[in-house]
N, C-alpha and C positions, 0 to 999 in steps of 0.2 A: 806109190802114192804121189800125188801132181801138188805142189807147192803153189796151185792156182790154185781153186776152190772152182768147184764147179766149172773151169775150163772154161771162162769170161776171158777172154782177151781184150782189155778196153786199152785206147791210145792215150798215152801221157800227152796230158797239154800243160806245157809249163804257161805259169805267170808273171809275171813284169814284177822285178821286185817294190816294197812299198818306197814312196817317196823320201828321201831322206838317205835311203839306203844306195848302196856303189859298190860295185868292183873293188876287192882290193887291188894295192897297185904293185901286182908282184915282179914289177923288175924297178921298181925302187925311181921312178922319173920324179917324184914331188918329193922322198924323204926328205931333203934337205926341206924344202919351206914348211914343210909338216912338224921336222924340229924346233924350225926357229917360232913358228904358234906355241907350244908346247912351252916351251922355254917359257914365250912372254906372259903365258897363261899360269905357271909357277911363280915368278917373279911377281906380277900382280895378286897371286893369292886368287885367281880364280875369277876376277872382279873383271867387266865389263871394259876393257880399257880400249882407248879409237885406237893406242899403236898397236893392240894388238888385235884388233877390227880389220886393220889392215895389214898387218902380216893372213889372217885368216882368209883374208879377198885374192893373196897372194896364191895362197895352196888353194884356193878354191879356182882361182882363173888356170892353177898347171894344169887340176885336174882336167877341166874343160879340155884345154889343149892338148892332151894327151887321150883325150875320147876316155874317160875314164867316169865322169858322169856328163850329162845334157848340158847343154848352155843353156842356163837362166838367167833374167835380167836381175839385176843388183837387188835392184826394189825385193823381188822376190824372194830374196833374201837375208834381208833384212842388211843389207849393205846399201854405200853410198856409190851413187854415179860415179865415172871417172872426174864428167865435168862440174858435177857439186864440189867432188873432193879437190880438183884446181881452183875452184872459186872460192872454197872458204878460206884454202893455200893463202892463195894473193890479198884477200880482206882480211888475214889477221896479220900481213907484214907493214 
């Protein structure tokens, strides 16, 4: 008995996983700024907070650099530029 059904050989075409989704990152390159998110995200109780906005920008920018997901722009992200985030730097000192 043939574990094919009718002896159809069709070719697997994988697909591009959906948006949002990544690679894990099995030799461990981002754990560190992955914990320090985590952490800040216990700490606030879960709550939207910019430092930990920017910690998140953090393990988002390793991942990039370690090809572990696509470079997206900040925008798209719902994060802030590097140069907003030195301009609001300097206008709140």
């Amino acid at each position: 008995m043939s574990a094919n059904p009718g002896n159809k050989l069709n070719a697997w075409k994988p697909t591009p996983p959906d948006r949002g989704s990544f690679p894990l990152d099995h030799f461990g390159d981002c754990t560190e700024q992955m914990k320090k998110y985590l952490a800040c995200l216990k700490i606030v109780r879960n709550e939207n907070a910019p430092n930990c906005r920017l910690l998140a920008k953090g393990y988002l920018e390793c991942r990039m650099q370690n090809e572990l997901m696509d470079r997206v722009k900040w925008s798209e992200l719902g994060l802030p530029d590097d140069a907003k985030v030195d301009k609001n730097a300097t206008n709140e000192k």
